[in-house]
C-alpha positions as a Markdown table, in Angstrom:
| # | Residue | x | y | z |
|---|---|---|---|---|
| 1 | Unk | -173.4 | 152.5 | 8.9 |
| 2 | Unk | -171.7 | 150.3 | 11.7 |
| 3 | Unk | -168.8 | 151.4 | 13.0 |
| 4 | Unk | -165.9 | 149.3 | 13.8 |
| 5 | Unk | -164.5 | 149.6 | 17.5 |
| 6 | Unk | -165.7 | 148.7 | 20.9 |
| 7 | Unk | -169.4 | 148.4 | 19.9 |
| 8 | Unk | -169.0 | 147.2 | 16.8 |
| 9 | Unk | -169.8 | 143.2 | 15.6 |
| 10 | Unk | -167.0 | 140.9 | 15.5 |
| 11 | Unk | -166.8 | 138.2 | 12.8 |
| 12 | Unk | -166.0 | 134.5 | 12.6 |
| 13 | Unk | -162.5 | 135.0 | 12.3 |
| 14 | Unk | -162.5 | 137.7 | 15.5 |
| 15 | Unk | -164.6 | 135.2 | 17.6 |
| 16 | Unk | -162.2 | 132.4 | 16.9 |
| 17 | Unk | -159.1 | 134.4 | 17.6 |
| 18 | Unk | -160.6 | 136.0 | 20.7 |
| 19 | Unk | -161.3 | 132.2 | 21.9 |
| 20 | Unk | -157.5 | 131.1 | 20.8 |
| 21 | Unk | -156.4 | 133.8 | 23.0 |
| 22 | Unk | -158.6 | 133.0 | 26.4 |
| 23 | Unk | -157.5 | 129.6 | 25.9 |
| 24 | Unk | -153.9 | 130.7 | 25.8 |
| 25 | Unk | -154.3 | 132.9 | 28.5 |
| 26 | Unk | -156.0 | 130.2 | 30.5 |
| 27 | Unk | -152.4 | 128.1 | 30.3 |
| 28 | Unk | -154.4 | 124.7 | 29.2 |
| 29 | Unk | -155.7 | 122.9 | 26.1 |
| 30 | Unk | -159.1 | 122.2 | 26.1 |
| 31 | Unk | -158.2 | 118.3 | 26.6 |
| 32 | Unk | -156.5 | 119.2 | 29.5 |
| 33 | Unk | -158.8 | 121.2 | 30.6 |
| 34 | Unk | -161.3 | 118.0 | 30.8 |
| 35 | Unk | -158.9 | 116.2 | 32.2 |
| 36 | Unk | -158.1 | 118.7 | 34.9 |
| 37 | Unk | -161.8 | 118.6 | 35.5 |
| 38 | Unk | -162.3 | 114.8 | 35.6 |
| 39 | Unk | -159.3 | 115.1 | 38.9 |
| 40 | Unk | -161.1 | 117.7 | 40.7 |
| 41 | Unk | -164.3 | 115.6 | 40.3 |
| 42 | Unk | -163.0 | 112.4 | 41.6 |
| 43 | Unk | -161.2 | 113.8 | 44.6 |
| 44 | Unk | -163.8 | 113.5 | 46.9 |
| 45 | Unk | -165.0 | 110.1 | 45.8 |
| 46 | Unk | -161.5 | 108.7 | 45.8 |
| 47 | Unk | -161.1 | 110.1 | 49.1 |
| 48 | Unk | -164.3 | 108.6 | 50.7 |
| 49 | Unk | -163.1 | 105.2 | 49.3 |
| 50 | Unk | -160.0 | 105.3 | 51.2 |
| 51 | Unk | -159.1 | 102.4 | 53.8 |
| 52 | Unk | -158.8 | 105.7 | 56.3 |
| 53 | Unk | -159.4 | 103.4 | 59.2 |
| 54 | Unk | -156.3 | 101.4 | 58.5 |
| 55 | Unk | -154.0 | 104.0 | 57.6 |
| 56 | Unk | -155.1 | 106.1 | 60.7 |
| 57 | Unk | -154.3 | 102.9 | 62.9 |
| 58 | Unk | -150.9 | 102.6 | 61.0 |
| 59 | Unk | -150.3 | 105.9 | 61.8 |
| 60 | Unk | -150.8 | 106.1 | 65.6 |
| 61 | Unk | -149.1 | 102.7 | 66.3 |
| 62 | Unk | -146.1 | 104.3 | 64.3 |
| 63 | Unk | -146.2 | 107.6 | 66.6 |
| 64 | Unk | -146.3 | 105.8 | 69.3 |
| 65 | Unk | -143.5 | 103.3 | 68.4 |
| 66 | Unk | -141.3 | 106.6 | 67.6 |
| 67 | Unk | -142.6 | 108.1 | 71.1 |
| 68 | Unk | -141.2 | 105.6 | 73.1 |
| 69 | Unk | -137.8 | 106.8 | 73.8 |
| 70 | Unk | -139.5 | 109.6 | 75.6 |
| 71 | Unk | -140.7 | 107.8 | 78.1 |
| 72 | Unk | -137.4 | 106.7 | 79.5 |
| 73 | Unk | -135.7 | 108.8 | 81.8 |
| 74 | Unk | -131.6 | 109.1 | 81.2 |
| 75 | Unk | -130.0 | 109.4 | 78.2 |
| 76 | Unk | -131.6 | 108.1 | 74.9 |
| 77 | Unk | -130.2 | 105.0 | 73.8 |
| 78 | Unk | -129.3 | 105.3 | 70.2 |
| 79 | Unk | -130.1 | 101.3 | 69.2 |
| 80 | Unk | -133.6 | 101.9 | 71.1 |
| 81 | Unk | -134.0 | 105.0 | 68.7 |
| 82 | Unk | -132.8 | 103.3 | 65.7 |
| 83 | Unk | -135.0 | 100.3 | 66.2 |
| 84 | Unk | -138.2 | 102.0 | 67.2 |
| 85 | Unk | -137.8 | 104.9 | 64.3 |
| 86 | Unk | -137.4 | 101.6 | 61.9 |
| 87 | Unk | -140.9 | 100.0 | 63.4 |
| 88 | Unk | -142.6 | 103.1 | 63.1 |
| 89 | Unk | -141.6 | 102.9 | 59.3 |
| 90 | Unk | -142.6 | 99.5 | 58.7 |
| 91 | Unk | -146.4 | 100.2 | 60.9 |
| 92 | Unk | -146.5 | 103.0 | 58.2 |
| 93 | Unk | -146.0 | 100.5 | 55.7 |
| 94 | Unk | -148.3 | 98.1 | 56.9 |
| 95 | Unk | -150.9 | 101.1 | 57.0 |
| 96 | Unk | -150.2 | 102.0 | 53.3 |
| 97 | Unk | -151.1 | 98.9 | 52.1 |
| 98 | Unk | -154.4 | 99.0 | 52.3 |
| 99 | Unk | -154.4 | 102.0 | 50.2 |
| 100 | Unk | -155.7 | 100.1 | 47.0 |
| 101 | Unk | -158.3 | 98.1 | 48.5 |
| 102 | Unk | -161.4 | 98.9 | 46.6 |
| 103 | Unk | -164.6 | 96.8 | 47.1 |
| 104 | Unk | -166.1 | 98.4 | 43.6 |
| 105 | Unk | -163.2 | 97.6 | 42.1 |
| 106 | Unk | -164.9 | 95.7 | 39.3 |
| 107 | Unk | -168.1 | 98.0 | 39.1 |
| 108 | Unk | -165.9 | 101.5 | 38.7 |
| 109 | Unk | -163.4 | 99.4 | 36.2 |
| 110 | Unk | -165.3 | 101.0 | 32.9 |
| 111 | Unk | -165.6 | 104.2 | 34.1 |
| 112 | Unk | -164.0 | 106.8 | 32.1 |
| 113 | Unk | -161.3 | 108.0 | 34.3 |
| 114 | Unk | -158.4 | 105.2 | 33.7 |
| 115 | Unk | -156.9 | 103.1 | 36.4 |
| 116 | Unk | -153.5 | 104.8 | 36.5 |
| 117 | Unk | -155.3 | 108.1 | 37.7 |
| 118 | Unk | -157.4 | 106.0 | 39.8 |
| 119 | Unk | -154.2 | 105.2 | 41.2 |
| 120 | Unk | -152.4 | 108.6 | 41.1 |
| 121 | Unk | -155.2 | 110.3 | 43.2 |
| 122 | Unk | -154.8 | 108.2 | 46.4 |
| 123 | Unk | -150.9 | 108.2 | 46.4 |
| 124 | Unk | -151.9 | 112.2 | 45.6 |
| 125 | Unk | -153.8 | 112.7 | 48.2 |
| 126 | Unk | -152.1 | 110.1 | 51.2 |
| 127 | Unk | -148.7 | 111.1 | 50.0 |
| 128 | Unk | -148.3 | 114.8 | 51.5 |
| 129 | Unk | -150.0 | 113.0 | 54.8 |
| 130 | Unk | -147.2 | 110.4 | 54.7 |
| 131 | Unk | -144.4 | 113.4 | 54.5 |
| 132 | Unk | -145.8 | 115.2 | 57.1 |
| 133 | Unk | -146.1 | 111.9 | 59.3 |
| 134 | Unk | -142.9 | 111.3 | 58.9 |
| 135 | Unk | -141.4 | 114.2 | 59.8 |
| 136 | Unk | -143.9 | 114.4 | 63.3 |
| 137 | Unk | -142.0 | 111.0 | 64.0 |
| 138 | Unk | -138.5 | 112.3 | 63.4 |
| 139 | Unk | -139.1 | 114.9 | 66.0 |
| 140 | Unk | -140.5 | 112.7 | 68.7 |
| 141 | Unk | -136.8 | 110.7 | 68.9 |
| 142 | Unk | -135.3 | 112.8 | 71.1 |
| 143 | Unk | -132.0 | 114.7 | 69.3 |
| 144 | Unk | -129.4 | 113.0 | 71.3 |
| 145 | Unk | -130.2 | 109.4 | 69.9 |
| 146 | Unk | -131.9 | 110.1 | 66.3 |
| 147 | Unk | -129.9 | 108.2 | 63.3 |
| 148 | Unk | -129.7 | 110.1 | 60.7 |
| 149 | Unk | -132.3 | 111.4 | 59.0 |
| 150 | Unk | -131.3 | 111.1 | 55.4 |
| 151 | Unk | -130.9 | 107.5 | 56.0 |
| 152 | Unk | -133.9 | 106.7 | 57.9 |
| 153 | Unk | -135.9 | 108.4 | 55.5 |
| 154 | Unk | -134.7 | 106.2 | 52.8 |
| 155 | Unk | -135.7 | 103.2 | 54.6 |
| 156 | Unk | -139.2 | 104.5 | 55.6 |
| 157 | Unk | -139.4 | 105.4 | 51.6 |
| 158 | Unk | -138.6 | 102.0 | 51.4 |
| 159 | Unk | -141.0 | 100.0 | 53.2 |
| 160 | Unk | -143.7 | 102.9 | 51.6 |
| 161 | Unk | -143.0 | 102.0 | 48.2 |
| 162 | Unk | -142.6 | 98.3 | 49.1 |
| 163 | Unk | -146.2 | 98.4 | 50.2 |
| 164 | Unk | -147.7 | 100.4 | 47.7 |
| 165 | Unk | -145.9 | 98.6 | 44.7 |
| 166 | Unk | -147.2 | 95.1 | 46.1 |
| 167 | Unk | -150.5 | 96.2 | 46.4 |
| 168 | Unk | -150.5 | 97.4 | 42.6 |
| 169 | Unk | -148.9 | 94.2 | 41.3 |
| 170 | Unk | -151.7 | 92.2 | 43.7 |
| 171 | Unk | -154.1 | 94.4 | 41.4 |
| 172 | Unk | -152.6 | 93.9 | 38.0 |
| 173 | Unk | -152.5 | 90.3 | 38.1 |
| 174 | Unk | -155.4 | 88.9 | 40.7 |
| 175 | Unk | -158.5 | 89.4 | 40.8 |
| 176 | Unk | -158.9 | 90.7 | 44.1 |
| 177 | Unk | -160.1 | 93.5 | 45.4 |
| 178 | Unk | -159.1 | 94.2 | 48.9 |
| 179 | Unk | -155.4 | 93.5 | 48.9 |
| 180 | Unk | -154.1 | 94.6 | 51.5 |
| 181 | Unk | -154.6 | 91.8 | 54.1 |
| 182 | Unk | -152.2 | 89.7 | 52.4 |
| 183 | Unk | -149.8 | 92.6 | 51.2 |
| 184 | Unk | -149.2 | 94.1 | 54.7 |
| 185 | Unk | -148.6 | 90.5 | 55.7 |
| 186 | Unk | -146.4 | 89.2 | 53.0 |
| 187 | Unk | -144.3 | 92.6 | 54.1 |
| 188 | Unk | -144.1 | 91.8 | 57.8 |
| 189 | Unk | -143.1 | 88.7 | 56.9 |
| 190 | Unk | -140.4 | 89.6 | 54.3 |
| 191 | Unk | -139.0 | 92.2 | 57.1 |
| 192 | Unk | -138.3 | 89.6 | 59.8 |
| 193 | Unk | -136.9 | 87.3 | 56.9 |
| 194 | Unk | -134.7 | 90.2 | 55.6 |
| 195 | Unk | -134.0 | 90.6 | 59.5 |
| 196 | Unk | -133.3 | 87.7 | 60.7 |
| 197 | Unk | -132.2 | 85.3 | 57.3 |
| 198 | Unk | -130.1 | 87.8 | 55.4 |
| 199 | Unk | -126.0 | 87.4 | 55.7 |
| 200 | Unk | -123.8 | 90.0 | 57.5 |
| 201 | Unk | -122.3 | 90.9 | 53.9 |
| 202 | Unk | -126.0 | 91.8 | 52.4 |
| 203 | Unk | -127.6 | 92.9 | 55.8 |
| 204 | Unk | -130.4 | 95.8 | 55.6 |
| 205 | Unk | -130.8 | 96.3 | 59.3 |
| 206 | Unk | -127.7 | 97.4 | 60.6 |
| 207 | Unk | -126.4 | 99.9 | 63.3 |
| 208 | Unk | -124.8 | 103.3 | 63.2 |
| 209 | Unk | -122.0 | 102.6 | 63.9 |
| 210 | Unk | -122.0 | 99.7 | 62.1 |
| 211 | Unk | -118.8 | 100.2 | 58.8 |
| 212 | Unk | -121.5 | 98.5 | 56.5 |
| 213 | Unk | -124.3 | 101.7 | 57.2 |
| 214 | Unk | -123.1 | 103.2 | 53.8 |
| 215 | Unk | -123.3 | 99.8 | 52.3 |
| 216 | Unk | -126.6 | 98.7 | 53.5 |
| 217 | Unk | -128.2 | 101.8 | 52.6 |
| 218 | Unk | -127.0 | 101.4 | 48.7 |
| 219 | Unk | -129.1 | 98.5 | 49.4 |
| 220 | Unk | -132.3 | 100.1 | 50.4 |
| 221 | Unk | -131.9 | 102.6 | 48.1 |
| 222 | Unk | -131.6 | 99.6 | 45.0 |
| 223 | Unk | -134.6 | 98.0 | 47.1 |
| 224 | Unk | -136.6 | 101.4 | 46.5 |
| 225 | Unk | -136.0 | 101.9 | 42.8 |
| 226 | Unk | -137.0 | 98.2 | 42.3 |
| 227 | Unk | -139.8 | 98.7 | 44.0 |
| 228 | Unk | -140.6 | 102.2 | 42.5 |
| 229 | Unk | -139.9 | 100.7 | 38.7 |
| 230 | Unk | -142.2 | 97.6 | 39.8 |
| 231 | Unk | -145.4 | 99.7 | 40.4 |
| 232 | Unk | -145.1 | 102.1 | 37.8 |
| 233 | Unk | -144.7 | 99.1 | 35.1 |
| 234 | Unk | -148.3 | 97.1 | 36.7 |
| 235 | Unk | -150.1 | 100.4 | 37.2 |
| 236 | Unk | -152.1 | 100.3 | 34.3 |
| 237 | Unk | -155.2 | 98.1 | 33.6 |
| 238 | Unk | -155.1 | 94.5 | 34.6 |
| 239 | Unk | -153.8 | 91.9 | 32.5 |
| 240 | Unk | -157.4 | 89.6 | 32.3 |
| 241 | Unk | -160.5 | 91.4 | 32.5 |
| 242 | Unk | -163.9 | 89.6 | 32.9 |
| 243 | Unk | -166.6 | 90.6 | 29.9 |
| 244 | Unk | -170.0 | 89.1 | 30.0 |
| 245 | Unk | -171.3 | 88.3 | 26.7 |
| 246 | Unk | -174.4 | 86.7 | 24.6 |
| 247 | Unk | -173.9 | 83.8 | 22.8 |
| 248 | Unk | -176.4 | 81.6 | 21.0 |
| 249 | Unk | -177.3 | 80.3 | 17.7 |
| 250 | Unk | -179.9 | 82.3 | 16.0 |
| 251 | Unk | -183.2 | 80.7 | 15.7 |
| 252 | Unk | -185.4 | 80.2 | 12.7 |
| 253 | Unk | -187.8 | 83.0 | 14.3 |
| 254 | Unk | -185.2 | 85.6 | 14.3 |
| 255 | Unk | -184.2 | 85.7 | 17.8 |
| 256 | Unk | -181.2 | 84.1 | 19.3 |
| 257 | Unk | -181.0 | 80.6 | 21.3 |
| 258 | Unk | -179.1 | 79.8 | 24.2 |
| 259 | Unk | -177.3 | 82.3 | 25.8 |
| 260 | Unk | -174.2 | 81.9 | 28.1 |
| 261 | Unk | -171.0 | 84.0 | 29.4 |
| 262 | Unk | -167.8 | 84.4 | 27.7 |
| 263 | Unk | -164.5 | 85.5 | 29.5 |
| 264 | Unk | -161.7 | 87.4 | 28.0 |
């Protein structure tokens, strides 16, 4: 007789409870579990497909930019610090938008893995780089001239989100598949505008001591959520998507005649 206990068998019903409770104890369903598994697999991929040689350009201009205060002897000037934090922002920027270029755009768009996780992954993985970039330029204005940091920050968020959610409309609605030339330079361009075109009462770029600071940066902070609220809404798949199909007229023999490409 078989006893029941440690060595005894178990049957259906005790293997599928056993597996219920590994999978509870494991925190995850098992679709998340696949989907957990798909992110770890793409990280490498996503990461070799990076533009790294244009945000690592970005970068080092930017540090540089925020260095140059240092190299001044005297007191810092606080405009010189405000200006150069602000164009180590936008060389950030201009890096970040060439985040989304991807040459196999068309060849990886029917792989499993959608495009918003596509798209997830490198913000995932440049993101922390960006924080930590950031603060390594805070640090290089010396303390006696830095703006405030709150404030800056916003504005580097800013010209980061402006970037990135240009480079995602560029791949919702075009074609394209190496953005970034014409995003980092339509956001150049719309800085000097913004800069040079926009009245004193709707000003972005303004100093500290300036009474509209407050004001302005209610401004960059409604330019950030539009900007935020703009990506997230093209992220997914683009709107037209090419499909390559047969079409004939079938022939008496059985087989099909004329063939030719149809677009959706």
């Amino acid at each position: 007789m078989r006893g029941v206990g440690a060595g005894g068998g178990s049957g259906p019903a005790e293997e599928a409870g056993r597996r219920a409770g590994e999978s509870r104890q494991a925190g995850r369903r098992p679709g998340e579990s696949r989907g957990y598994a798909v992110c770890v697999a793409l990280v490498r991929p996503v990461w070799r497909s990076l533009a790294r040689t244009a945000l690592a350009v970005g970068a080092l201009l930017g540090l540089l930019l925020a260095g140059t205060p240092r190299m001044f002897a005297g007191p810092p000037d606080p405009w010189l610090c405000l200006n150069v934090l602000r164009a180590a922002a936008l060389a950030l920027g201009l890096g970040l938008a060439f985040l989304l270029d991807d040459p196999a755009r068309h060849t990886t768009a029917v792989v499993p893995a959608p495009r918003p996780l596509r798209t997830g992954l490198r913000l995932g993985l440049v993101v922390p780089l960006a924080a930590a970039w950031w603060t390594a330029a805070l640090f290089l204005i010396p303390a006696d001239g830095r703006p405030p940091v709150g404030a800056m920050t916003l504005e580097a968020a800013a010209f980061a989100a402006l970037a990135l959610a240009s480079g995602i409309v560029a791949l919702r609605h075009t074609e394209a598949t190496e953005p970034g030339i014409a995003v980092a330079a339509g956001l150049l361009g719309t800085t000097f505008a913004a800069a040079l075109l926009l009245p004193d009462r709707w000003a972005l770029f303004v100093a500290t001591n300036d009474p509209h600071w407050a004001d302005a940066h209610w401004r960059w902070a409604g330019v950030l959520v539009v900007a935020v609220l703009a990506g997230a809404c093209s992220v997914t798949e683009p709107l037209r998507r090419r499909r390559v199909a047969v079409v004939g007229r079938r022939s008496g023999a059985g087989g099909f005649r004329g063939a030719g490409f149809a677009r959706r």
